[in-house]
PDB file of N, CA, C and O in Angstrom, chain B, residues numbered from 101:
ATOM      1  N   UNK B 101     132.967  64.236 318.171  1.00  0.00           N
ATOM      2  CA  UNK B 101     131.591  64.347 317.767  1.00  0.00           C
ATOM      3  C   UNK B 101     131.354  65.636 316.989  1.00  0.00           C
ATOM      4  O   UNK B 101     131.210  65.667 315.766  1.00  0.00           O
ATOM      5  N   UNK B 102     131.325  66.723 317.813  1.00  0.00           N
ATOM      6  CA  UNK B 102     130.937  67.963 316.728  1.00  0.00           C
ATOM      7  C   UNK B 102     131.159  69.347 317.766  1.00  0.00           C
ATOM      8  O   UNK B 102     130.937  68.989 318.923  1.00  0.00           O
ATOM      9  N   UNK B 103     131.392  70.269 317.719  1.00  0.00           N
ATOM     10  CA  UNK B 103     131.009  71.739 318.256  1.00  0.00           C
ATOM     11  C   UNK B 103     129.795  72.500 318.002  1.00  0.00           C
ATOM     12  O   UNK B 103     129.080  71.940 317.171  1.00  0.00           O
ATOM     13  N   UNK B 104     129.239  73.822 318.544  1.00  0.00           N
ATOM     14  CA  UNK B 104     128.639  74.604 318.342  1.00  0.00           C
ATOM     15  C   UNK B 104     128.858  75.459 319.310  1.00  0.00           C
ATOM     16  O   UNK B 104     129.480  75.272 320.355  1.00  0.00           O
ATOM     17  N   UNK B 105     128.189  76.656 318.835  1.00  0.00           N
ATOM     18  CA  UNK B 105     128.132  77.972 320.005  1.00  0.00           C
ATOM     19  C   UNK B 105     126.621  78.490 320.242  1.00  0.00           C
ATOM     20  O   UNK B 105     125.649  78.530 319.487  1.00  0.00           O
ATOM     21  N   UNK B 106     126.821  78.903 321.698  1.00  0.00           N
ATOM     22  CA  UNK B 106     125.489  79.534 322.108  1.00  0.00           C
ATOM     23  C   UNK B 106     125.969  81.180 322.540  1.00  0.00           C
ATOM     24  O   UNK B 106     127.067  81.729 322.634  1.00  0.00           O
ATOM     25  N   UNK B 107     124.557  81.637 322.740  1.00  0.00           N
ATOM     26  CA  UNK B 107     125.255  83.233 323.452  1.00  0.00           C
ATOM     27  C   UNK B 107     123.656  83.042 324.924  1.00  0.00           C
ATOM     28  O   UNK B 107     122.512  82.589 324.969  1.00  0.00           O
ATOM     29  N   UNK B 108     124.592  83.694 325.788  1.00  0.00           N
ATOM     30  CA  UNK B 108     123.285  83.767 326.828  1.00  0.00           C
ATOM     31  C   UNK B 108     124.192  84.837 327.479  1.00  0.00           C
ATOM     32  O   UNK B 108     125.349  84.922 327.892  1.00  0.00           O
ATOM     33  N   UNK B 109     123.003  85.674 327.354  1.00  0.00           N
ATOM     34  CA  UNK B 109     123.333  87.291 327.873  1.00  0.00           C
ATOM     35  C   UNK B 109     124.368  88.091 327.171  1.00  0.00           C
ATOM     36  O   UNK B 109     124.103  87.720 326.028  1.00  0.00           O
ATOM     37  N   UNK B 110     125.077  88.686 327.068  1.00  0.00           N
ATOM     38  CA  UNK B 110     126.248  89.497 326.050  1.00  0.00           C
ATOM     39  C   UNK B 110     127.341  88.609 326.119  1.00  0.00           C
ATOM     40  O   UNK B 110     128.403  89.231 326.076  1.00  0.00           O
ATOM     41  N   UNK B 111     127.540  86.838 326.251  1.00  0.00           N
ATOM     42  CA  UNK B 111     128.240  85.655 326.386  1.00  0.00           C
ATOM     43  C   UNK B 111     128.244  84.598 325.373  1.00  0.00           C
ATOM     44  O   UNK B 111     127.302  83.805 325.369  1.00  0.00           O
ATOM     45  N   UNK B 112     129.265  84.479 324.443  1.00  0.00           N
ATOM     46  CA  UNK B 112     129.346  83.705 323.407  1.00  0.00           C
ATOM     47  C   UNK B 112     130.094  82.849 323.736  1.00  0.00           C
ATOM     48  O   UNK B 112     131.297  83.094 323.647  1.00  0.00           O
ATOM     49  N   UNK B 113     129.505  81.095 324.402  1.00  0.00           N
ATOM     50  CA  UNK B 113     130.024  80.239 324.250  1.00  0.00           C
ATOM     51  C   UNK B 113     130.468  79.405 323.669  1.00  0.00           C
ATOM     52  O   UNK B 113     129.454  79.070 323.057  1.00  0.00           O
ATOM     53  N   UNK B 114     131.468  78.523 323.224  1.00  0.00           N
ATOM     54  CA  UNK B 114     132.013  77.457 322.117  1.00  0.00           C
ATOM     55  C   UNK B 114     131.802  75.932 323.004  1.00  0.00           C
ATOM     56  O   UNK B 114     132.684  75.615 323.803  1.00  0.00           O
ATOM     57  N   UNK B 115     131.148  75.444 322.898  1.00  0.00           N
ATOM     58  CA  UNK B 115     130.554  73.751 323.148  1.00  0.00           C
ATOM     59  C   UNK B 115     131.127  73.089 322.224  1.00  0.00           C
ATOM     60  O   UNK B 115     130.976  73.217 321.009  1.00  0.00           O
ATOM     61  N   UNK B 116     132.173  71.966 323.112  1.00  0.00           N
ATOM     62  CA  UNK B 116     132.073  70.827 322.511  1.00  0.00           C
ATOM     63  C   UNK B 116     132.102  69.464 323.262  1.00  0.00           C
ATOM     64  O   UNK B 116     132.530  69.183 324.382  1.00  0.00           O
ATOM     65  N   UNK B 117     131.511  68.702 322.294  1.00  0.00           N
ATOM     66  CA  UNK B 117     130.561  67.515 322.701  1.00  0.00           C
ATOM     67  C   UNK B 117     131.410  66.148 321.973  1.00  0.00           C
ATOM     68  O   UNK B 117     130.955  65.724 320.911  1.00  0.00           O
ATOM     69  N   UNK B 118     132.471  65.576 322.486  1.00  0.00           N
ATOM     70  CA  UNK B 118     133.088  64.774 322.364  1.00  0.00           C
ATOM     71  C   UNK B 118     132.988  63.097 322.942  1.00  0.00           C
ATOM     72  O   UNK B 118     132.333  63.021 323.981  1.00  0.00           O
ATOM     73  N   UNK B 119     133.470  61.914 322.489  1.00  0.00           N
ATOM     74  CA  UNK B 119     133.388  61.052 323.135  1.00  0.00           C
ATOM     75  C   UNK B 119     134.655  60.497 322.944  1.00  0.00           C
ATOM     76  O   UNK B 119     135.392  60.870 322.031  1.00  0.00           O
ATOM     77  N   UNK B 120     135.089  59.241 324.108  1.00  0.00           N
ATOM     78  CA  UNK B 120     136.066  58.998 324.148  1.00  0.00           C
ATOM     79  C   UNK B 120     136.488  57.579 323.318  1.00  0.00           C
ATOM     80  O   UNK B 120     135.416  57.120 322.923  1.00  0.00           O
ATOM     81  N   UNK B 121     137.093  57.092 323.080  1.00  0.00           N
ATOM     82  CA  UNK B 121     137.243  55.677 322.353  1.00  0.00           C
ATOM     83  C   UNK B 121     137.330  54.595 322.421  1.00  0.00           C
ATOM     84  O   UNK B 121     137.706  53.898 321.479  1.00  0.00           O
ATOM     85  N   UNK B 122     136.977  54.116 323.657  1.00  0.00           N
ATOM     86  CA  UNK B 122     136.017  53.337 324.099  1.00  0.00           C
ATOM     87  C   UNK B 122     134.586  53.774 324.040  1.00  0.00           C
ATOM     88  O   UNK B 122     134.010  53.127 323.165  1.00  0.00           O
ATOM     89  N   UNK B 123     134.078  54.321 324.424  1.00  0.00           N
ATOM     90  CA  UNK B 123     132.822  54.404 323.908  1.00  0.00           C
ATOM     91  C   UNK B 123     132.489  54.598 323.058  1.00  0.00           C
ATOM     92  O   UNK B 123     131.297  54.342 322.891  1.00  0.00           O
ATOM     93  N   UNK B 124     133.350  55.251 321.762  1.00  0.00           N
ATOM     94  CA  UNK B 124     132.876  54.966 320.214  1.00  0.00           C
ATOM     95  C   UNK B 124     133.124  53.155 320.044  1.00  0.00           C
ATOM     96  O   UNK B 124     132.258  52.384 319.629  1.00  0.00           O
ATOM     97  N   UNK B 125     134.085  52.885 320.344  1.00  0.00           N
ATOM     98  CA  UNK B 125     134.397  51.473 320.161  1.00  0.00           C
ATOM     99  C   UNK B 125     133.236  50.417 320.641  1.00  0.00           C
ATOM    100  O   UNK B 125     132.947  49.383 320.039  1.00  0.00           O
ATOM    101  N   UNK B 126     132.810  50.751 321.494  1.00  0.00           N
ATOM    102  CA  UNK B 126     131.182  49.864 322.278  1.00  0.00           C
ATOM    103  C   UNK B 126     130.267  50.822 321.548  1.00  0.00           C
ATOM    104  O   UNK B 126     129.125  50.686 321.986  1.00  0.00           O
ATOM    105  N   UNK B 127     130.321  51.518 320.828  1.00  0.00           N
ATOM    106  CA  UNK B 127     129.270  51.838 319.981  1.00  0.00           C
ATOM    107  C   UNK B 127     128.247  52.682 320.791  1.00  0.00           C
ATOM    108  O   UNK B 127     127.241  53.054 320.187  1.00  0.00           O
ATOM    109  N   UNK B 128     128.421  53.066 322.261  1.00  0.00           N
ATOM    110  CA  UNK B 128     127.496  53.632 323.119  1.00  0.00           C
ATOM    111  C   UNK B 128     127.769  55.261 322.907  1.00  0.00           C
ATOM    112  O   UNK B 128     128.794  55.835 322.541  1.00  0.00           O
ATOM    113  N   UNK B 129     126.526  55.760 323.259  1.00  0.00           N
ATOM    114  CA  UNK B 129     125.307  56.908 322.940  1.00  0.00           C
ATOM    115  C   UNK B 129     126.338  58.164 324.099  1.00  0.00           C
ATOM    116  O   UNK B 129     126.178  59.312 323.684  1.00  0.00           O
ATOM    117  N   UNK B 130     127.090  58.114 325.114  1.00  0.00           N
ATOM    118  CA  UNK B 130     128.248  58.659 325.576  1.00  0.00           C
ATOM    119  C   UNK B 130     128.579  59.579 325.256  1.00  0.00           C
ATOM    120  O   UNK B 130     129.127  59.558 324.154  1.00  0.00           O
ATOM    121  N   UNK B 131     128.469  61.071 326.028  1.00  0.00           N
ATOM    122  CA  UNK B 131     129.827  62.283 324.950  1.00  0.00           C
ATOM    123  C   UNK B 131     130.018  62.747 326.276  1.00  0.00           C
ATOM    124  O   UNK B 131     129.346  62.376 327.238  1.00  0.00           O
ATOM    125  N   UNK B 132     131.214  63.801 326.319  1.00  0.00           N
ATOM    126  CA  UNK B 132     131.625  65.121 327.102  1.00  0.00           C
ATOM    127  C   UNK B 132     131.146  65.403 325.964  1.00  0.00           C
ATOM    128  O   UNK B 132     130.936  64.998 324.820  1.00  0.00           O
ATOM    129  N   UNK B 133     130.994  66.695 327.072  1.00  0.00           N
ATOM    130  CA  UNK B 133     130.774  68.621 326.869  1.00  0.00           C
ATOM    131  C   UNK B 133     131.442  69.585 327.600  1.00  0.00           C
ATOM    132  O   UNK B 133     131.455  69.890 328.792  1.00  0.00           O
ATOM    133  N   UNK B 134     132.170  70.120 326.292  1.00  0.00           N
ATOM    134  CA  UNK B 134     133.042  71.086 327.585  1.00  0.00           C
ATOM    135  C   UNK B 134     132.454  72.569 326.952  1.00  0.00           C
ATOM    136  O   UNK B 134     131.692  72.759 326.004  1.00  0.00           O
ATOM    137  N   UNK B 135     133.017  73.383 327.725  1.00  0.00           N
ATOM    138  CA  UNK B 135     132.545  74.826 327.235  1.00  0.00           C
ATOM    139  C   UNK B 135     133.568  75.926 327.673  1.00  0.00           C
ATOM    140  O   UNK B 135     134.166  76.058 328.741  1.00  0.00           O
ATOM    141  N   UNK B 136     133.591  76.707 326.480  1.00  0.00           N
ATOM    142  CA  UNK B 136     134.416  77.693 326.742  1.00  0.00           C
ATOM    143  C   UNK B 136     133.845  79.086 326.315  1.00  0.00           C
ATOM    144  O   UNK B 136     133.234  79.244 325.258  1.00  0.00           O
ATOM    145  N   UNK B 137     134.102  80.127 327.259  1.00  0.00           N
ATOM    146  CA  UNK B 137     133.314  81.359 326.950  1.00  0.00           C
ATOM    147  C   UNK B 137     134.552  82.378 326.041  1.00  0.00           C
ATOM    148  O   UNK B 137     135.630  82.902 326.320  1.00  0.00           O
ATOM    149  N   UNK B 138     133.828  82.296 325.060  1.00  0.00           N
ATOM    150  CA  UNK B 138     134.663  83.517 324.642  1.00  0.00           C
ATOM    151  C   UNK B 138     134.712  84.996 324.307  1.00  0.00           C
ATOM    152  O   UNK B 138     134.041  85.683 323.537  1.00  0.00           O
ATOM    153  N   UNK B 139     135.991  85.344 325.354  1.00  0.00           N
ATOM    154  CA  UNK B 139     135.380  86.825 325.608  1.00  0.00           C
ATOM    155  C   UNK B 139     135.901  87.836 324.417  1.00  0.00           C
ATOM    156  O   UNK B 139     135.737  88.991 324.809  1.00  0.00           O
ATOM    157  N   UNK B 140     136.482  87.797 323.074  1.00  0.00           N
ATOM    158  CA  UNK B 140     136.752  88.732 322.171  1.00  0.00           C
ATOM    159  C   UNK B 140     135.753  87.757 321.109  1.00  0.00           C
ATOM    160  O   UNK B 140     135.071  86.736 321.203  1.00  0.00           O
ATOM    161  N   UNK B 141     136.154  88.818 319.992  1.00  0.00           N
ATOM    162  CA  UNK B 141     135.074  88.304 318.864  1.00  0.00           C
ATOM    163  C   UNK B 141     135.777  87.542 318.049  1.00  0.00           C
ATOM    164  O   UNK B 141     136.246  87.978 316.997  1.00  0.00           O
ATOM    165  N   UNK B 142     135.908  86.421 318.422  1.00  0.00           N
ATOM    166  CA  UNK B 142     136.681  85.821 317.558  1.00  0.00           C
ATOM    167  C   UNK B 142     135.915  84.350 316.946  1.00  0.00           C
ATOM    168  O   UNK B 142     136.534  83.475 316.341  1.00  0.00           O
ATOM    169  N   UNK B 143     134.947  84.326 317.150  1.00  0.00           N
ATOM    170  CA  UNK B 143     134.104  83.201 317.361  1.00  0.00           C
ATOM    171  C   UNK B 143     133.987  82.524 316.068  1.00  0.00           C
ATOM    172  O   UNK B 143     133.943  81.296 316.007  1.00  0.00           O
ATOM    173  N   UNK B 144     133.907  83.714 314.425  1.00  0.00           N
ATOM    174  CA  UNK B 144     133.689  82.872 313.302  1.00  0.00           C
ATOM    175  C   UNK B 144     135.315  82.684 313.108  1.00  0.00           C
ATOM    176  O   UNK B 144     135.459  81.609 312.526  1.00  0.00           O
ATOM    177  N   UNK B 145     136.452  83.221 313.330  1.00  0.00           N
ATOM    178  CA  UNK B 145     137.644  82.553 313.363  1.00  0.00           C
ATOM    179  C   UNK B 145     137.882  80.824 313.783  1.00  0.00           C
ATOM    180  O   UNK B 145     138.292  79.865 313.128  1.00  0.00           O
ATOM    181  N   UNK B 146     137.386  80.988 315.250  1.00  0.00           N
ATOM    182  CA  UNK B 146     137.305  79.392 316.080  1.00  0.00           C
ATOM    183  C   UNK B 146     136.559  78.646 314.955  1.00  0.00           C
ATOM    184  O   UNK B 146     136.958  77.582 314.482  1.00  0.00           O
ATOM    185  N   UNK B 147     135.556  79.226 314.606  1.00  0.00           N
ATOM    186  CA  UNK B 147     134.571  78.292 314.168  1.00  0.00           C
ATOM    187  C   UNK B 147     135.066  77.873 312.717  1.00  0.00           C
ATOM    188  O   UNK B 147     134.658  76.779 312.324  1.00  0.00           O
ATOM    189  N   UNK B 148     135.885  78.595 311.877  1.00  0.00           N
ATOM    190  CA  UNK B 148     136.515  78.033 310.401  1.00  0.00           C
ATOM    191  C   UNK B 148     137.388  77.389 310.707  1.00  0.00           C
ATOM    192  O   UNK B 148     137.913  76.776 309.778  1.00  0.00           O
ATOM    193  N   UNK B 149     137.917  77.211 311.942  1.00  0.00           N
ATOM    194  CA  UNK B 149     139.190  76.327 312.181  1.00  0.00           C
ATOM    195  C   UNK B 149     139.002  75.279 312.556  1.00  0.00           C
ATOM    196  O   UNK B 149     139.769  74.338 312.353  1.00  0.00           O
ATOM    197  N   UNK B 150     137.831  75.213 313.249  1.00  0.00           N
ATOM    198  CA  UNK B 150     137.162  74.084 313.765  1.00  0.00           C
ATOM    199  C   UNK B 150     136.435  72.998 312.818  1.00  0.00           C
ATOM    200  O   UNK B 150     136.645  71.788 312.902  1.00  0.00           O
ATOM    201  N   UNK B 151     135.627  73.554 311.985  1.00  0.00           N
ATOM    202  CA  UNK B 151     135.237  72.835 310.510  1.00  0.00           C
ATOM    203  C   UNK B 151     136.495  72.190 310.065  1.00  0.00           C
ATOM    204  O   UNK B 151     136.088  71.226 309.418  1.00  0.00           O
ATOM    205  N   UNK B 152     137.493  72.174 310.047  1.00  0.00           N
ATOM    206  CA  UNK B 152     138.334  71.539 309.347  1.00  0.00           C
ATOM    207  C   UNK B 152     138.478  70.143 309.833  1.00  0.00           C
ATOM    208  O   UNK B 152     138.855  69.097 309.306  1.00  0.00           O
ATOM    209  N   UNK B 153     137.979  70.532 311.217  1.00  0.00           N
ATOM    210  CA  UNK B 153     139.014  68.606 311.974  1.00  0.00           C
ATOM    211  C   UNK B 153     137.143  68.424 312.012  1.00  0.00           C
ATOM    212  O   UNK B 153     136.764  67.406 311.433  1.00  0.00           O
ATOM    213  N   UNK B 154     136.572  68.870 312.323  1.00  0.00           N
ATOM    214  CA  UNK B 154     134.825  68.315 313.033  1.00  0.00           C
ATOM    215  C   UNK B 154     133.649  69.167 312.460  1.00  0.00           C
ATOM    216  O   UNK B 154     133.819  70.285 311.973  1.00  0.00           O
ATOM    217  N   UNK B 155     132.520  68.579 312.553  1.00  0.00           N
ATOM    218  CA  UNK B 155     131.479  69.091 312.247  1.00  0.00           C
ATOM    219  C   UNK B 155     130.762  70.257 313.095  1.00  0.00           C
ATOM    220  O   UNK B 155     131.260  70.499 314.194  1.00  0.00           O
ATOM    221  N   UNK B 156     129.794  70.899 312.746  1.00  0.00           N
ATOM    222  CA  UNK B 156     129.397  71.847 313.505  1.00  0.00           C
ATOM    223  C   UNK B 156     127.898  71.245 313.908  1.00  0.00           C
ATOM    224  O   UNK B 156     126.986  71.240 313.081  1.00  0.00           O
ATOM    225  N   UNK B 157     127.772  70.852 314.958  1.00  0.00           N
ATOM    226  CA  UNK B 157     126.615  70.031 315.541  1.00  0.00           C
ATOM    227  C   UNK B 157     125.271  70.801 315.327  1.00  0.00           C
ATOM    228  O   UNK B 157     125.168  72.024 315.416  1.00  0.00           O
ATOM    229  N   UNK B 158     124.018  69.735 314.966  1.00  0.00           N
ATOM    230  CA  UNK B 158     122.628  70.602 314.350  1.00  0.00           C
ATOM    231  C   UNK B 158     122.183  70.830 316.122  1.00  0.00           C
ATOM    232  O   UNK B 158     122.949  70.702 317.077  1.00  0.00           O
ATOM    233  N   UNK B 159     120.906  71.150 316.154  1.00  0.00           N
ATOM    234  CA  UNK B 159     119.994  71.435 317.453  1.00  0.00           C
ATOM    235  C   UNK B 159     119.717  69.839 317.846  1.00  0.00           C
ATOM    236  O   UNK B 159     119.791  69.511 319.030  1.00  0.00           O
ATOM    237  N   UNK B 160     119.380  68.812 316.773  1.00  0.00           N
ATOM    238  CA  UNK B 160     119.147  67.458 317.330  1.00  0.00           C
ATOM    239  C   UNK B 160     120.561  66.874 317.442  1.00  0.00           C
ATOM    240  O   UNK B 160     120.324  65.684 317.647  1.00  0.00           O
ATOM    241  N   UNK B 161     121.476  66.972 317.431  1.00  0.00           N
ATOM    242  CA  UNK B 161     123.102  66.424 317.548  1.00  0.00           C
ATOM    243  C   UNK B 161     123.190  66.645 318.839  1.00  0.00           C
ATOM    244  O   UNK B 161     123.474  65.731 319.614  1.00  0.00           O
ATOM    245  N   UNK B 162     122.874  68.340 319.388  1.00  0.00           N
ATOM    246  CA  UNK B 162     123.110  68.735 320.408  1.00  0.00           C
ATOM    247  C   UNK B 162     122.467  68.652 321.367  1.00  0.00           C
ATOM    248  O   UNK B 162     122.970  69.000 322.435  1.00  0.00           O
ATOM    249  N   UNK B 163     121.037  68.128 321.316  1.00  0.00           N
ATOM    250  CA  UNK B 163     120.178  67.710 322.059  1.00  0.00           C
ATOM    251  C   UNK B 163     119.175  69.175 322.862  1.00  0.00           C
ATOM    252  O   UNK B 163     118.609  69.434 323.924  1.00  0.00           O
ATOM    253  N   UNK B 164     119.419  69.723 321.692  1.00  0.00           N
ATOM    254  CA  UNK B 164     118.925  71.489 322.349  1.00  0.00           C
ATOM    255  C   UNK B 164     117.431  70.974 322.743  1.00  0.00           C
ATOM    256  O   UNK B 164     116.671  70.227 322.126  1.00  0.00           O
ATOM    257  N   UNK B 165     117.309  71.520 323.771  1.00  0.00           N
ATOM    258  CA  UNK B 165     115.706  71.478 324.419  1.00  0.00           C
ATOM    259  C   UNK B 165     115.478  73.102 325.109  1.00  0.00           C
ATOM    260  O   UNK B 165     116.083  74.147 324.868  1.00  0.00           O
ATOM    261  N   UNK B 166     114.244  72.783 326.138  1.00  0.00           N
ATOM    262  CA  UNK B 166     114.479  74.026 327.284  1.00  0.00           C
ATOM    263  C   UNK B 166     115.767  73.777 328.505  1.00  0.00           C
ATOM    264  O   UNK B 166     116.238  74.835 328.922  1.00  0.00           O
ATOM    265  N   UNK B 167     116.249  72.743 328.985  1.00  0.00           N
ATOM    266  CA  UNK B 167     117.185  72.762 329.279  1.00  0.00           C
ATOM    267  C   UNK B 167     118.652  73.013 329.386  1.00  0.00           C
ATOM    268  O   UNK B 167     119.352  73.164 330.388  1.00  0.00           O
ATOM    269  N   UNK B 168     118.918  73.023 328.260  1.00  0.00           N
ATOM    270  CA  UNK B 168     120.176  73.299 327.146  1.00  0.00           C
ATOM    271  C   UNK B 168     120.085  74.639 326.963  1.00  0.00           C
ATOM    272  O   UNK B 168     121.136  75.264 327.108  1.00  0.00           O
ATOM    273  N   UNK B 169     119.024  75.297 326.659  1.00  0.00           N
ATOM    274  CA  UNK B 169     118.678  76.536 326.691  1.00  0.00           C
ATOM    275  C   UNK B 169     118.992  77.356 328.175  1.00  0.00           C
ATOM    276  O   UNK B 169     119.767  78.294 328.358  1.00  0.00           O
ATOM    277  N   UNK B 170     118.178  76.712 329.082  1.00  0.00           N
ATOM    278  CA  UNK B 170     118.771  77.393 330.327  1.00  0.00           C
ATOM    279  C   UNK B 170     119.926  77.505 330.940  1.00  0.00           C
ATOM    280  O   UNK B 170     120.401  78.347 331.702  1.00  0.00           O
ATOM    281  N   UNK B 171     120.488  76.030 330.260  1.00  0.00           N
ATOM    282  CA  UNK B 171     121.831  76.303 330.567  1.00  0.00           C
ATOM    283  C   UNK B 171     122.990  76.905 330.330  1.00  0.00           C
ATOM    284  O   UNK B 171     123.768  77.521 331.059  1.00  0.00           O
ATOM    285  N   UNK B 172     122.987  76.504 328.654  1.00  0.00           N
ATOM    286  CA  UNK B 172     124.373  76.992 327.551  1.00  0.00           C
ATOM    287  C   UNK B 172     123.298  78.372 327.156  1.00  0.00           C
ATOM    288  O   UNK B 172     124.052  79.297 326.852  1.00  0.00           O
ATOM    289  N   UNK B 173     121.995  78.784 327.066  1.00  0.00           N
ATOM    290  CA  UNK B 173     121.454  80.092 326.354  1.00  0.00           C
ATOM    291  C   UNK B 173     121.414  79.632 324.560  1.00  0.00           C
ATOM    292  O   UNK B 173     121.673  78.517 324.108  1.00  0.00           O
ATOM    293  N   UNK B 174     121.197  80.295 324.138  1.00  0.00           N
ATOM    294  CA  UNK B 174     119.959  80.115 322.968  1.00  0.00           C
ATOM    295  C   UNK B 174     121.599  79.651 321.779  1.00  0.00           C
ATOM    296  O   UNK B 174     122.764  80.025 321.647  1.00  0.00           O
ATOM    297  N   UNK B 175     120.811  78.817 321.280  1.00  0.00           N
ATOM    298  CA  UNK B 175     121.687  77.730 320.068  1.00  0.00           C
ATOM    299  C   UNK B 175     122.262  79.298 319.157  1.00  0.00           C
ATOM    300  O   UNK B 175     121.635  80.357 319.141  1.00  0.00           O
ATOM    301  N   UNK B 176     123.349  79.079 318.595  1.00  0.00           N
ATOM    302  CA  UNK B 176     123.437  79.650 317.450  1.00  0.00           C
ATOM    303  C   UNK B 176     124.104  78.605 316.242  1.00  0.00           C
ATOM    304  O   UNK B 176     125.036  77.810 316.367  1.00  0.00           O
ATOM    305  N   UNK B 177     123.255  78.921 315.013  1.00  0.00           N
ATOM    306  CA  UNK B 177     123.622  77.784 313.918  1.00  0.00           C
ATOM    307  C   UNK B 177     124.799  78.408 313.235  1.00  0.00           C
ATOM    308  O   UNK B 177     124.814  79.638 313.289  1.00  0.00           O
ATOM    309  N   UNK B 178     125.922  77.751 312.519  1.00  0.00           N
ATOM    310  CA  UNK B 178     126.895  78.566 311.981  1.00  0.00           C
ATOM    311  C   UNK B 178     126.959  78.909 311.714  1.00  0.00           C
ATOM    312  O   UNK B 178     128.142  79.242 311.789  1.00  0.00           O
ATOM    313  N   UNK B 179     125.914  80.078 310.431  1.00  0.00           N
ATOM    314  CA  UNK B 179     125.654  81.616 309.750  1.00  0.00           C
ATOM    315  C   UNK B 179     125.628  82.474 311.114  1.00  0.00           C
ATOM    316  O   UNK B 179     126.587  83.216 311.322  1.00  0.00           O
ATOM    317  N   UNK B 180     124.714  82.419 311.935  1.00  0.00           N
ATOM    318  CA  UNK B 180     124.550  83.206 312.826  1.00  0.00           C
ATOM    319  C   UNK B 180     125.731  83.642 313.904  1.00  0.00           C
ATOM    320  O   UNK B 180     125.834  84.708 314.510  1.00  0.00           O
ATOM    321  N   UNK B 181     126.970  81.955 313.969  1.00  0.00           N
ATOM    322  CA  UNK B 181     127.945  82.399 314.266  1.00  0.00           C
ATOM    323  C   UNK B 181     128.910  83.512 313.531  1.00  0.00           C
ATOM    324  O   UNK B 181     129.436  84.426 314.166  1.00  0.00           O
ATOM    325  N   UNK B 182     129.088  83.312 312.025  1.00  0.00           N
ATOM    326  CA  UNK B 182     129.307  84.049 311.664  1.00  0.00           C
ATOM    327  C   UNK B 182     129.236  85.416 311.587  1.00  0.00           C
ATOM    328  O   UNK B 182     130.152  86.194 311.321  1.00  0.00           O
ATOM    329  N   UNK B 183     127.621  85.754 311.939  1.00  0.00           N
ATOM    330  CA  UNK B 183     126.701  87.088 311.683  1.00  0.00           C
ATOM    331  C   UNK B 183     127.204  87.737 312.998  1.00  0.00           C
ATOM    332  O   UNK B 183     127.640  88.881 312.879  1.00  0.00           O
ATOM    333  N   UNK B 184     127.210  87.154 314.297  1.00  0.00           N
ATOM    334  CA  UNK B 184     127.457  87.923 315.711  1.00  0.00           C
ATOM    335  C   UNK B 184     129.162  88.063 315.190  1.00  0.00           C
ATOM    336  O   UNK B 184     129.354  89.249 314.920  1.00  0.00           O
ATOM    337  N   UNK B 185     129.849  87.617 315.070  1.00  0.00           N
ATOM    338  CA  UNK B 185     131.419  87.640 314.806  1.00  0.00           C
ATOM    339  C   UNK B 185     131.354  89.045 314.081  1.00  0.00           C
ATOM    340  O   UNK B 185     131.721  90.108 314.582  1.00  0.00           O
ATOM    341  N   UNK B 186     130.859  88.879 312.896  1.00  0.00           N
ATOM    342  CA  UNK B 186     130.703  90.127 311.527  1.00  0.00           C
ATOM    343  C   UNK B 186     130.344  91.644 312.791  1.00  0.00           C
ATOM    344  O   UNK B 186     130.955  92.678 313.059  1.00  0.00           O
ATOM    345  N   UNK B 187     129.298  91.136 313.177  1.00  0.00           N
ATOM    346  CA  UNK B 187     128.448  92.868 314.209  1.00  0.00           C
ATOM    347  C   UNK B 187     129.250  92.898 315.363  1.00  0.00           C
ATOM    348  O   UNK B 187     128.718  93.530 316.276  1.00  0.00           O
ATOM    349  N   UNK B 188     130.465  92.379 315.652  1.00  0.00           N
ATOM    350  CA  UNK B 188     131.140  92.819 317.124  1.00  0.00           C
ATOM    351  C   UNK B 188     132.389  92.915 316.324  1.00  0.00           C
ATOM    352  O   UNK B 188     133.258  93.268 317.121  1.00  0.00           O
ATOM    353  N   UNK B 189     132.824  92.797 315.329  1.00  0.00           N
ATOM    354  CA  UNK B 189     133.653  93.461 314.623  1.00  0.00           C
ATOM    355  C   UNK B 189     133.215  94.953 314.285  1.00  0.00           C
ATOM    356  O   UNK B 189     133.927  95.769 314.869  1.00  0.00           O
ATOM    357  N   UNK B 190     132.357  95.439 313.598  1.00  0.00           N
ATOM    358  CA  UNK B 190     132.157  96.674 313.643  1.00  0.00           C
ATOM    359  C   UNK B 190     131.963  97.768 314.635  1.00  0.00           C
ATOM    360  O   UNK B 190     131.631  98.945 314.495  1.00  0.00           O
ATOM    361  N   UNK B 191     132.249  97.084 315.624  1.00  0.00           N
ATOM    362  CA  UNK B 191     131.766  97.651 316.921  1.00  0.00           C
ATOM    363  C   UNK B 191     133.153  98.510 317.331  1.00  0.00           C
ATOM    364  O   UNK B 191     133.192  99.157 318.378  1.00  0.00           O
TER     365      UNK B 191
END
């Protein structure tokens, strides 16, 4: 399906939201989500490598609400992944 990253608290997570093939095959609405925290700055690295095989999921792909929020912490769109990557490099 697609990836994205959130950050909640000084925590930059990588989400992804996959389905399996049977359920693409029945055509049903179905994904995992897995998540991985990543603790160096490597995040716009993951994230150019990742564009290659999959998309980078919008806020409606991902189903961002207040929930999603409380859970994974606040969406970041892929500039912004970029932008936190760029400012914890200079660090």
């Amino acid at each position: 399906k697609h990836f994205w990253f959130s950050k909640k608290k000084d925590n930059i997570m990588l989400n992804i939201d996959y389905a399996t093939l049977k359920d693409i095959q029945k055509q049903d609405n179905n994904f995992f989500r897995r998540l991985v925290i990543i603790t160096d700055n490597h995040s716009a690295k993951i994230c150019d490598i990742l564009l290659k095989y999959c998309n980078y999921g919008t806020k409606e792909e991902v189903g961002y609400n207040i929930f999603t929020k409380i859970v994974y912490g606040e969406f970041l769109d892929e500039q912004e992944v970029m932008n936190v990557s760029l400012t914890e490099d200079k660090k």
